[in-house]
C-alpha positions in Angstrom: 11.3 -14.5 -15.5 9.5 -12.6 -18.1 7.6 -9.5 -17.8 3.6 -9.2 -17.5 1.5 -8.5 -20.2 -0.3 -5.3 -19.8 -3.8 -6.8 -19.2 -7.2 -4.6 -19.3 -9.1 -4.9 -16.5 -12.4 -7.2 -18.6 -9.2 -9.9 -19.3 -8.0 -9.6 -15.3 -11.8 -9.8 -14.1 -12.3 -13.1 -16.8 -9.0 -14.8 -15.4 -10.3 -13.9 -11.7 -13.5 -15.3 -12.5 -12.8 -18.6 -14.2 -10.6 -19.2 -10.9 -13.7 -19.1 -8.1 -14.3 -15.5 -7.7 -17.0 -13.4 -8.3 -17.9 -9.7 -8.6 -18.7 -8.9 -5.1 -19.7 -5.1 -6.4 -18.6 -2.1 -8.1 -17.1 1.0 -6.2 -16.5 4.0 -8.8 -13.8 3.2 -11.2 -12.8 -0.4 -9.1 -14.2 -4.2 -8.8 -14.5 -6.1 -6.4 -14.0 -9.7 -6.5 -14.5 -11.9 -4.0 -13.6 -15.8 -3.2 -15.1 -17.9 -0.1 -12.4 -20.5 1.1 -12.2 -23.1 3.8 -9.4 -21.1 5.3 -11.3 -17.7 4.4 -12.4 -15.0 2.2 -10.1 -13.6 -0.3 -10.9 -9.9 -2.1 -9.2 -8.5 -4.8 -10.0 -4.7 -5.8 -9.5 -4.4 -9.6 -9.0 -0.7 -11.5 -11.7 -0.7 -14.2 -8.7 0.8 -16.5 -8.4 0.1 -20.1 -4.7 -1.3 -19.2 -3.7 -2.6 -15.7 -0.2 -1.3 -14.6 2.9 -4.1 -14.3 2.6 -3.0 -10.8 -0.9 -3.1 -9.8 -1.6 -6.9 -12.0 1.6 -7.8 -9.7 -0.4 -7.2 -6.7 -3.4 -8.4 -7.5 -1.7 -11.6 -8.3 -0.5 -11.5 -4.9 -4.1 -11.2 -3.1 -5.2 -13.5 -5.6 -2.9 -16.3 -4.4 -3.2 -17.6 -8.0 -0.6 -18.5 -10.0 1.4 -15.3 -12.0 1.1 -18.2 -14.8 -2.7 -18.0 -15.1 -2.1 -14.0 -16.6 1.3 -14.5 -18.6 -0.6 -16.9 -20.9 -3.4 -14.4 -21.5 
């Protein structure tokens, strides 16, 4: 599998919001975005940083529950 790009946090925030979330608000230096389901509400806290960590796109990913496709393509 190949590695993750090193996104910023504008691109992350774009992907996040052409997928059904929305910024929620702003807390300091993170985002929040936020998506309404049937089966419940999903938030994912984004680092305003100029580059996202391998680490920290891999678990936003995660609490996303979108597809690790959606940012390798980016």
């Amino acid at each position: 599998m190949p590695r993750l790009r090193i996104l910023s946090a504008n691109k992350v925030c774009e992907i996040l919001l052409e997928h059904g979330f929305a910024k929620s608000r702003q807390a300091g230096s993170h985002i929040v975005m936020r998506r309404e389901t049937p089966e419940g509400t999903r938030i994912v806290i984004v680092p305003n940083h100029h580059e996202v960590r391998r680490g920290t796109l891999k678990s936003i990913i995660e609490q996303s529950g979108l597809s690790r496709d959606l940012f390798m393509t980016r």
